[in-house]
N, C-alpha and C positions, 0 to 999 in steps of 0.2 A: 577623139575627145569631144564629149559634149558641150555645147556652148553654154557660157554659164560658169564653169567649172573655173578656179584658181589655178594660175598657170604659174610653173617653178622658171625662173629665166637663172640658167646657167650663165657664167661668163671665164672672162680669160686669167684671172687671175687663181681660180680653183684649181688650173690644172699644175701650178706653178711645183716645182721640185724645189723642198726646202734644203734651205742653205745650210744649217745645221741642224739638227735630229740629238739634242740629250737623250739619255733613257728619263722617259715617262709615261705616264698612263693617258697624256693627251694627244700623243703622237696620232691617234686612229681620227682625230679633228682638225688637223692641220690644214685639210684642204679646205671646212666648211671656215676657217680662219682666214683662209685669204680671200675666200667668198663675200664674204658679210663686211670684212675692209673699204672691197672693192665697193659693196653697194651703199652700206651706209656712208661712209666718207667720213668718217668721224672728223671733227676739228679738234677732239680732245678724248685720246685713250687711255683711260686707266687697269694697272690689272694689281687684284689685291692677293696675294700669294704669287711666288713664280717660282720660288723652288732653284729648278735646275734652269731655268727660261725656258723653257720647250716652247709653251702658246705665247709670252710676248715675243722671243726674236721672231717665231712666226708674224704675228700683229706689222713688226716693224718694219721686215724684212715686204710685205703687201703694200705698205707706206709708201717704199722705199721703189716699189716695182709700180705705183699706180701714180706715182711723183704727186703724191697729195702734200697738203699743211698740216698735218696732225701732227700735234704734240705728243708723245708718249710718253707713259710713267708709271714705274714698277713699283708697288710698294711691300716690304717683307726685313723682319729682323735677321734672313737666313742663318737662323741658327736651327730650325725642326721645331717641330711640335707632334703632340702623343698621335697623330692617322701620317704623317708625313716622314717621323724617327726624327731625332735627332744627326749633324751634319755637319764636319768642321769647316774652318774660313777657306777653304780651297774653291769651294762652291761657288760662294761669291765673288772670291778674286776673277776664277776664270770667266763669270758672267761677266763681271766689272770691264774686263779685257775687252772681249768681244763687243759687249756694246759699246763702249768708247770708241773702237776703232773700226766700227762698221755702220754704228748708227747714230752717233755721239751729236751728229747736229740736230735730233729731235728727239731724244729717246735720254732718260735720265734715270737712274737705281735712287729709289726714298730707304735708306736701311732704319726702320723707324714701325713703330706701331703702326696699324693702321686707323683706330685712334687719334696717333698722335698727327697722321699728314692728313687728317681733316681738314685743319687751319690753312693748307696750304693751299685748298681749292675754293673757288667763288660758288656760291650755290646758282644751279641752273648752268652749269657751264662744262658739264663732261655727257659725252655722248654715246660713247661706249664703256662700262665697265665689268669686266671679268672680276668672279667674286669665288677665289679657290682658295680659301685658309684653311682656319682647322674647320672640319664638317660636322661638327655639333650641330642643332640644332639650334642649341643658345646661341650658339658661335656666327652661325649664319645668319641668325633671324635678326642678331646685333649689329651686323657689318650690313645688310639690308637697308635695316630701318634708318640708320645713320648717315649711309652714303645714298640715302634715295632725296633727298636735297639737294644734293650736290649734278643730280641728273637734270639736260636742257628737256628740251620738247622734243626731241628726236633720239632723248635716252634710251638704248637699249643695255637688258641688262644679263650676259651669261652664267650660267651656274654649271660650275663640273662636279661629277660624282650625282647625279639626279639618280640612277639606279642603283647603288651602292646602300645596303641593308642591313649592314653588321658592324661592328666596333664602334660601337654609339654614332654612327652617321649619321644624320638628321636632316641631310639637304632634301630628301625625297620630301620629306614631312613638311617643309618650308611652300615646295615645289607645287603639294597638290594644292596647298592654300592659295598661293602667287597663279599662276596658272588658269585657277577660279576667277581671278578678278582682273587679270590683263590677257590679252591677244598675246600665245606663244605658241613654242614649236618645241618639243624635244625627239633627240636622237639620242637613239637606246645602245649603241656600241660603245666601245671605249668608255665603259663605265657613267655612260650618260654625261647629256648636255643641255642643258635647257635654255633656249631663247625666251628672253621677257619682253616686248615692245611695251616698255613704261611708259614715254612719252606719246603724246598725240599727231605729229605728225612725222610720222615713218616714209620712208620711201616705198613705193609700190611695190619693188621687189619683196621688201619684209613685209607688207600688209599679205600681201601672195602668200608667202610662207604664213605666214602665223593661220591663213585661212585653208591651210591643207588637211591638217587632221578631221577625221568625219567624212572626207570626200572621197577617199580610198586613192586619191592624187596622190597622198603622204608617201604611201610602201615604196615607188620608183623616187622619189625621192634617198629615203632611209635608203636603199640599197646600191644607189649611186655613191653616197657622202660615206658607207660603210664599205664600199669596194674600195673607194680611192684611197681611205685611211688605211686600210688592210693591204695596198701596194707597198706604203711608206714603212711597213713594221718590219726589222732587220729579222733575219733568217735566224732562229736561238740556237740551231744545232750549231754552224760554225763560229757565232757569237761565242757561242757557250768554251768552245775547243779555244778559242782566241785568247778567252778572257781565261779560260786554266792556262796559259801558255804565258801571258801578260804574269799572271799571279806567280808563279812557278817563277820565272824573270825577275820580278821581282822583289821576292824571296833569298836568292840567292845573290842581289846583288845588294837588299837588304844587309844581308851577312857580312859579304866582304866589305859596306862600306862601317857596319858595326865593328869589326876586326880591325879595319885601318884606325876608325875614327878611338876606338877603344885606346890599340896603341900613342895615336897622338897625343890623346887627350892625357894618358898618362904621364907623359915626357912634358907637356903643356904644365900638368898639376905639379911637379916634381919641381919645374924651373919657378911655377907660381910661389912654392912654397919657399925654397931659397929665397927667391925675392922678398915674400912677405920676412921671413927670419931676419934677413939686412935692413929691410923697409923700419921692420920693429925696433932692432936695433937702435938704427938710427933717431928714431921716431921717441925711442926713450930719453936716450943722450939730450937731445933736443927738449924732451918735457919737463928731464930735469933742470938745464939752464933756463929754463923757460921760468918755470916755478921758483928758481930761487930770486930770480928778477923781480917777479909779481909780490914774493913774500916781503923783500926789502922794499917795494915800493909799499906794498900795504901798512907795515910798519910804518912807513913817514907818513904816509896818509893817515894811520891810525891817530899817531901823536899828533900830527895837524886837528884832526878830525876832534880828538882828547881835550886842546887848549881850545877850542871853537865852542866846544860843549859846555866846559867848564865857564867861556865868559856868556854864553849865552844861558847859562844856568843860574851867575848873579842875575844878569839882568832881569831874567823869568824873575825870579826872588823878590830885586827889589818892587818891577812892576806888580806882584804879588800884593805886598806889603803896602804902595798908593792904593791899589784896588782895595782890598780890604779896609782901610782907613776910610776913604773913597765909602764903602758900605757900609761899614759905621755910623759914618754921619748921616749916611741916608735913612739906615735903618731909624737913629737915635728921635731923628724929624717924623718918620713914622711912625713910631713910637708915641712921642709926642703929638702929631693931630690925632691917631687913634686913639688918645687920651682923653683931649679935647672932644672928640666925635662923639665919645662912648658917654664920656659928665653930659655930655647937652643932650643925648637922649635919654639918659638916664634920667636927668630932669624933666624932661618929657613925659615920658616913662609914670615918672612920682605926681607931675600934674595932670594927667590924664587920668593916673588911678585915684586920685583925686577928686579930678570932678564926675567920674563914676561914680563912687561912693556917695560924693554929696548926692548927687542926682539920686543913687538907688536910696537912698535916706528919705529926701522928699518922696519920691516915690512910697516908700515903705508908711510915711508920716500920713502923708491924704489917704492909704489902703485903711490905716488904723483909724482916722477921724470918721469914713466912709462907715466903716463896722461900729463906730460908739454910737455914729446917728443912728445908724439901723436900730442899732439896740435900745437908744433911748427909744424909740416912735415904737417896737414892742413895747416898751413898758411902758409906755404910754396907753396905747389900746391896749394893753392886760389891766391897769388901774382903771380904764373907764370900765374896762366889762366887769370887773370887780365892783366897783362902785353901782352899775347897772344891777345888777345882782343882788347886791347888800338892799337896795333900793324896793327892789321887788319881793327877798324874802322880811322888811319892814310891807312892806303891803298885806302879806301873806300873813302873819302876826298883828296885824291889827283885826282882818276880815277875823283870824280866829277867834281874838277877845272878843270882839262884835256876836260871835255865831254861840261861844259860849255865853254869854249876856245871855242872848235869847232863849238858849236853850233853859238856861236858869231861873227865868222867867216863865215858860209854859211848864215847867215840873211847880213852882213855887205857886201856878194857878190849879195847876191839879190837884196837887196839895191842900189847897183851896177850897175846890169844889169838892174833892172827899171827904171833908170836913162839914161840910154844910150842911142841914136839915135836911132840903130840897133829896140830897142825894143818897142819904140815907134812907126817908119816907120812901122814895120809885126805888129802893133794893128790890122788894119782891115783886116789882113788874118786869124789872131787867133779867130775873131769873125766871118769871114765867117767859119771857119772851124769849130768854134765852134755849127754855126748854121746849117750846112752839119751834125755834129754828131748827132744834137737835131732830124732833119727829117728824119736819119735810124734810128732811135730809133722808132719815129712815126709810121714812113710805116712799118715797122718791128712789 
């Protein structure tokens, strides 16, 4: 080996022969479980699925051989789910058994969601947790993300079923994302395994492992953790011959206890039903002295109940009848100030529309005195412009008699001078002159 290279350190508790062996699919991991006990040392192991127990009584059983403090705890409704089947209460009882009485001072069954025993753990304070429920991908990615608080600093976290590609399994798919972003290790037998180093500080052995793949260190690895698993896997041919001999056995003893129990239970229902027929019997007898008891008691209680009614029914009445009266007179007094209330505003009421009206009156009075002044002071300035006017056509009528004067005057001198000697004698100059004007006009 080259120096440099990550070194795997085996130890003693790998090699350990499990105590009990269920059938399951993680039996081919059993050793690399009591591996990784040994080195991580958990103070605090949780495993969320366990089925039949296969990988916790392993867990406990490494506890239990390496005499640590871990706490254990299984959490599962053992009832199945759709990759595991469905699985009646026998499963659990006989787990319930066994760890009670092999590992009961640190080892405890949560029959509960996983979900729900969230609450039960502090965050930061589990250091190993196995994560094998139902293998959805939703299923995984859920139980992941919720239980990764609850991991210390030296969290590591397993996943089974990492090669597993069919019936909606989704751990693979979780796997290559996880894997990406933390220091792990998986092993490809027994349906895969995936190591997660979440936390920061790991033990050197796990920092080793997580730094093997790549190095070609991994393969003597895988082949050691896949031989030892493949020791521990029972023989299926005479399994197989066992369990048809087991089946077969119990089949027929199936039978005869059907047969016996068939017969008893007949003789059991036969004596039931006698009994019940006398029980009845009885049971009548009894109901009818019963009821006739209850009927004559009811009757006196009725008639009690009858003369109770009856005086509490004056009373109702006469209280009735004070009330009333009682309301009467309250009402009558309301009446009365609603009387009073309503005259005084009503009067109100009359002297307000009152001095509205006065007021709109004045109002309306000075609007109307406002429009006669206007009106006078037009006809006012209409009578002066009138009188301006009359003024001016007396001007105009006097200049005419004046302009007819004169004009009367120069026709009455014309008159005059046509008349006269002078203007008679110069006729025949004004017509020679006149006929001198007419011949430059010609030759011109």
């Amino acid at each position: 080996m080259s120096a440099g290279h990550p070194i795997f350190t085996p130890n003693e508790a790998m090699s350990l022969a499990p105590a009990r062996i269920p059938p399951s699919a993680w039996i081919g991991h059993l050793p690399f479980a009591f591996w990784i006990v040994e080195e991580a040392q958990p103070r605090m192991l949780v495993e969320l699925g366990s089925h039949h127990g296969t990988s916790y009584l392993a867990f406990c059983q490494a506890v239990r051989h390496c005499a640590l403090q871990t706490r254990c705890y299984a959490v599962d409704t053992w009832s199945g789910d759709e990759h595991s089947g469905l699985y009646g209460e026998d499963v659990f009882e006989t787990l319930n058994a066994i760890n009670q009485r092999e590992y009961g001072g640190f080892s405890a069954l949560m029959r509960m969601t996983f979900d729900e025993a969230l609450g039960y753990f502090p965050d930061g304070g589990i250091d190993l947790l196995h994560i094998d429920g139902l293998h959805t991908y939703d299923a995984v990615r859920h139980d992941f993300d919720t239980w990764l608080p609850k991991l210390s600093e030296r969290g590591v976290v397993l996943f089974h079923d990492t090669m597993v590609r069919e019936r909606d399994f989704g751990v693979w798919r979780l796997w290559a994302e996880l894997s990406a972003r933390y220091p792990s290790f998986e092993f490809q037998h027994g349906h895969g395994l995936g190591v997660l180093l979440v936390g920061a500080e790991q033990p050197q052995a796990l920092r080793s492992l997580a730094a093997l793949p790549g190095t070609g260190m991994d393969v003597p690895v895988l082949r050691l953790f896949e031989a030892l698993g493949t020791r521990l896997q029972p023989d299926p041919e005479p399994l197989l011959a066992r369990r048809i001999d087991e089946v077969a056995a119990s089949v027929t003893r199936l039978r005869g206890d059907i047969d016996s129990s068939m017969r008893l239970k007949f003789e059991d229902v036969r004596r039931d039903v006698e009994t019940l027929h006398e029980m009845a019997r009885a049971a009548e007898d009894a109901l009818r002295a019963t009821l006739a008891e209850e009927i004559a008691r009811l009757r006196e209680a009725l008639a009690i109940q009858s003369e109770q009614v009856s005086t509490r029914h004056e009373e109702a009445r006469r209280e009735c009848l004070d009330a009333l009266a009682a309301q009467d007179d309250k009402f009558a007094r309301a009446v009365a100030q609603s009387e009073a209330r309503f005259e005084a505003s009503l009067q109100a009421s009359i002297a307000a529309v009152r001095a509205d009206e006065a007021s709109a009156a004045e109002a309306r009075e000075e609007e109307a005195q406002g429009r006669f002044d206007a009106l006078q002071r037009a006809l006012h300035d209409a009578q002066a412009q009138l009188q301006s006017e009359q003024e001016q056509a007396r001007a105009l009528s006097e200049r005419l008699a004046t302009e007819e004067a004169r004009g009367q005057s120069l026709a009455d001198r014309l008159q005059d001078i046509e008349a006269s000697r002078s203007w008679k004698l110069t006729a025949p100059l004004r017509r020679c002159m006149g006929w001198l004007r007419g011949s430059r006009s010609g030759t011109d």
